[in-house]
C-alpha positions in Angstrom: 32.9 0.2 -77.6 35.2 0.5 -74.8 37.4 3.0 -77.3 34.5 4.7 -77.8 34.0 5.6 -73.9 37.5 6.4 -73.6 37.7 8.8 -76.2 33.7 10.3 -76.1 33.2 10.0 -71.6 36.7 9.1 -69.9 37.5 12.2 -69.5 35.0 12.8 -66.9 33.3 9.3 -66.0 34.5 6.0 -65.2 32.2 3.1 -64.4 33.1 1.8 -61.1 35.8 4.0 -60.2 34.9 6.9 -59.0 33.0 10.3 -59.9 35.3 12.8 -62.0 34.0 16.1 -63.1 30.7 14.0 -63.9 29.4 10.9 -61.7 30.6 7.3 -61.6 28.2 5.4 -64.2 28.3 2.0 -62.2 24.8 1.2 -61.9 23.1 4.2 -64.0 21.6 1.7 -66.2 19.6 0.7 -63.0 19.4 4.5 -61.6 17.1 5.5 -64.7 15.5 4.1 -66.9 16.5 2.8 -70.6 14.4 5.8 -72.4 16.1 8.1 -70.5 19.3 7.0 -70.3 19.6 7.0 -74.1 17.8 10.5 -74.3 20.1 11.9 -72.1 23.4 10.4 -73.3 22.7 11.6 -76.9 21.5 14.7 -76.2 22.3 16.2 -72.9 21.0 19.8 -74.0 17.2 18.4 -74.3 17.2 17.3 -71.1 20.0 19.6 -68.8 17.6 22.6 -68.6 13.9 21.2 -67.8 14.6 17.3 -66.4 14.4 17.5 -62.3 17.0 14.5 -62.3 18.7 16.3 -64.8 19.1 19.2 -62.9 20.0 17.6 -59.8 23.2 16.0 -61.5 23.7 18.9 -62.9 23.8 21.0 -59.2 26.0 18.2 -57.7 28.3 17.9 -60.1 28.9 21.8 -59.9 27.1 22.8 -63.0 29.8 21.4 -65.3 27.3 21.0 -68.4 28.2 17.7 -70.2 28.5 18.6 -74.2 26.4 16.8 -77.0 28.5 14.4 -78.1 27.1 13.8 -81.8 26.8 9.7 -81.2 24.5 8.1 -83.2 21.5 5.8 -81.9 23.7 2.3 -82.2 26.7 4.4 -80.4 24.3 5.3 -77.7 22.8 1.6 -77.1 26.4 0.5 -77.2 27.5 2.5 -74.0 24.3 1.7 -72.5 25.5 -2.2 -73.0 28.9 -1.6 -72.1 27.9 0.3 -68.6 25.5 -2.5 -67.7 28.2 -5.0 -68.4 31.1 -3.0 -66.8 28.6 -2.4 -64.0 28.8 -6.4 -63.2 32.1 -7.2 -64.2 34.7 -4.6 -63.8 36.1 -3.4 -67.5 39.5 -2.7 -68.8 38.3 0.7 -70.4 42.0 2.6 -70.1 43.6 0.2 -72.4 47.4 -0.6 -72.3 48.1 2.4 -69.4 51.2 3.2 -67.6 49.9 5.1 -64.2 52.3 7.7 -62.8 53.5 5.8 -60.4 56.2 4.6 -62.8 57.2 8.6 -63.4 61.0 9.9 -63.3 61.8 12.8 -62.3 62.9 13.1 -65.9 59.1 12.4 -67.0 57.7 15.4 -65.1 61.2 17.9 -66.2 59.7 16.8 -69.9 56.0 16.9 -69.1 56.3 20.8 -67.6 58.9 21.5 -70.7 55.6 20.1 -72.7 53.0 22.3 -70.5 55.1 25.4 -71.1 55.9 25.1 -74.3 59.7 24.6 -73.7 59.2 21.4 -75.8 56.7 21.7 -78.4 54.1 19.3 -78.8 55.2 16.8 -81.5 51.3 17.1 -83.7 52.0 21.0 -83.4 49.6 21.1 -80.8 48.9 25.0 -78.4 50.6 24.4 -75.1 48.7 23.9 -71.9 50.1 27.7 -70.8 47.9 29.1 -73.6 45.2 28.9 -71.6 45.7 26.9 -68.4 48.5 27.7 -65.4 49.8 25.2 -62.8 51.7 25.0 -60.0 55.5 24.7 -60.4 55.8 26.1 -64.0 57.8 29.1 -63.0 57.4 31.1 -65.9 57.9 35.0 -65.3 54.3 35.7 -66.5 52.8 32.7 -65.0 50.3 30.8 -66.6 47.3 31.5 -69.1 44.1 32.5 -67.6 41.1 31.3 -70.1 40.7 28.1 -68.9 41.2 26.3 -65.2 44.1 26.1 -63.0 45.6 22.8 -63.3 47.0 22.8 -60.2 44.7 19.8 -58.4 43.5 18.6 -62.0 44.8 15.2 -61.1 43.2 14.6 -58.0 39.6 15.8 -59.4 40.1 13.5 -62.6 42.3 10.5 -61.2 45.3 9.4 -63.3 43.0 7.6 -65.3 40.7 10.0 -66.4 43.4 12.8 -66.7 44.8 10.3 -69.1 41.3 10.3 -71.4 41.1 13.8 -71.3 44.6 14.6 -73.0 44.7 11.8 -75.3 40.9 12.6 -76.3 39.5 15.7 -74.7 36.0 16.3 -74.7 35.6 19.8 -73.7 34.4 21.8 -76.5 37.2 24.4 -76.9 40.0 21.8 -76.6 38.6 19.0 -78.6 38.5 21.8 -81.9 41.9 22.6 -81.2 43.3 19.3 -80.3 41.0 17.6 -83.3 44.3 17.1 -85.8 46.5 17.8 -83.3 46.4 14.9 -81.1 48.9 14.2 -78.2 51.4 10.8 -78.1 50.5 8.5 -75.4 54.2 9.6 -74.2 53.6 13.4 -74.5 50.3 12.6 -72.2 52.2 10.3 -69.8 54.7 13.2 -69.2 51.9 16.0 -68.8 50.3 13.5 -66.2 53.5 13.3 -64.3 54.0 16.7 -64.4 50.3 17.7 -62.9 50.6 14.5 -60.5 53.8 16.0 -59.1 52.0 19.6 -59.0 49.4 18.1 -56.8 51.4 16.5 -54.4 53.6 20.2 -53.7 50.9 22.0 -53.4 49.3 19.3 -50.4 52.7 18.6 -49.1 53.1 22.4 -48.9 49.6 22.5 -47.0 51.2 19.5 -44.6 54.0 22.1 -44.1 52.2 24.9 -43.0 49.7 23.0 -40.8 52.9 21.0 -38.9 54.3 24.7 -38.2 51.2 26.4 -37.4 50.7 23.4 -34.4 54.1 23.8 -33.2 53.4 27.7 -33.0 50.7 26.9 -31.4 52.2 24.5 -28.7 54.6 26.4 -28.1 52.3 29.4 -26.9 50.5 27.2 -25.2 53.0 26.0 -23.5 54.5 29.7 -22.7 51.2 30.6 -21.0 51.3 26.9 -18.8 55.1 27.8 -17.7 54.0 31.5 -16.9 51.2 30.2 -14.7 53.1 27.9 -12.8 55.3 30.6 -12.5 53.6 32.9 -11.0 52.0 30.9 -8.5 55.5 29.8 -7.3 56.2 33.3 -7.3 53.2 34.7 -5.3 53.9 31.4 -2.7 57.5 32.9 -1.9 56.2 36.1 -1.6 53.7 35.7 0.9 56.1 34.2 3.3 58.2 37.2 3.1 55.2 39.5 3.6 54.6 38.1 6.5 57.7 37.5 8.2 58.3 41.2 7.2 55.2 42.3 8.9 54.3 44.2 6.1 50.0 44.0 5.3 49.5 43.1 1.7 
């Protein structure tokens, strides 16, 4: 069962660490109740347009529709199980992973090679560009515009989940095309290294610009503290000379 939630809802759950695009499932077993928890897991559809709780998810998780999944009634009871349990006792539900943290800089070079389509993808798989841009790919056209910038894809999903959704994506478009064409765990490590190191240039670009704009700012402010103090020492030698002067101000 735990393959079974990596490859049908890692992509955009976990159960005890963390929303994704869709909310942590920790506890959901005790958040609603057994009916429709299984009504909404097998079907999302029936419930996604007329269910108030329904909606509600729906509205907080910024409208992101989760797709019917096809599971059968034994799949769906299975998940159920495996959330309660997980829910108690956390679960090993990435399997043998290797986080990013263990990235080269080699990893990311082959991971954007992968994204761009520099390397082709070993199944004969579309690359990420087709559809998807990011930042650092440095392409003269940039990236493809029918799908999402990647750009902050692994802080919204976690390493983890990022992980799910290349090795088994469930979004609709990318699960046909990817449906014989799957990636290799090392072809998905790479792409994860690759958006990981994305992520971080784009915030440590954001550090940049917020260290200069205070120093700009200090900097003025302390131009308009010197020309203060200036003038005031200014105006109390002048008054002085007025006066010995004998000249009315």
């Amino acid at each position: 069962m735990e393959e079974l939630f990596a490859e049908k809802c890692g992509s955009c759950h976990s159960i005890g660490k963390g929303a994704r695009v869709g909310p942590d499932l920790k506890g959901a077993h005790e958040r609603h109740s057994p009916e429709w928890l299984h009504q909404f897991i097998k079907a999302p559809s029936s419930k996604l347009d007329s269910d108030p709780d329904a909606r509600a998810l729906l509205k907080k998780y910024n409208n992101v529709r989760m797709p019917d999944l096809g599971l059968s009634d034994e799949q769906v009871d299975g998940l159920i199980a495996l959330i309660e349990r997980c829910s108690a006792q956390p679960c090993n539900l990435a399997g043998a992973f290797r986080p990013v943290t263990e990235a080269t800089p080699e990893d990311v070079a082959l991971g954007r090679a992968l994204f761009t389509g520099e390397q082709p993808l070993s199944a004969g798989g579309p690359p990420c560009i087709s559809c998807h841009t990011a930042r650092g790919i440095d392409t003269p056209f940039g990236g493809g515009t029918l799908a999402v910038d990647l750009t902050h894809v692994f802080a919204k999903l976690g390493d983890e989940g990022l992980d799910s959704a290349l090795k088994s994506p469930a979004f609709p478009l990318m699960k046909d095309i990817f449906a014989d064409k799957k990636l290799t765990k090392e072809e998905a490590f790479a792409i994860r290294a690759f958006l990981s190191a994305a992520n971080r240039s784009e915030q440590d670009e954001g550090d940049t610009f917020g260290l200069l704009l205070a120093g700009l700012l200090g900097a003025a402010l302390c131009l308009v503290v010197l020309n203060a103090l200036w003038s005031r020492r200014l105006r109390g030698i002048r008054k002085p000379l007025i006066q010995s002067s004998g000249v009315v101000s």
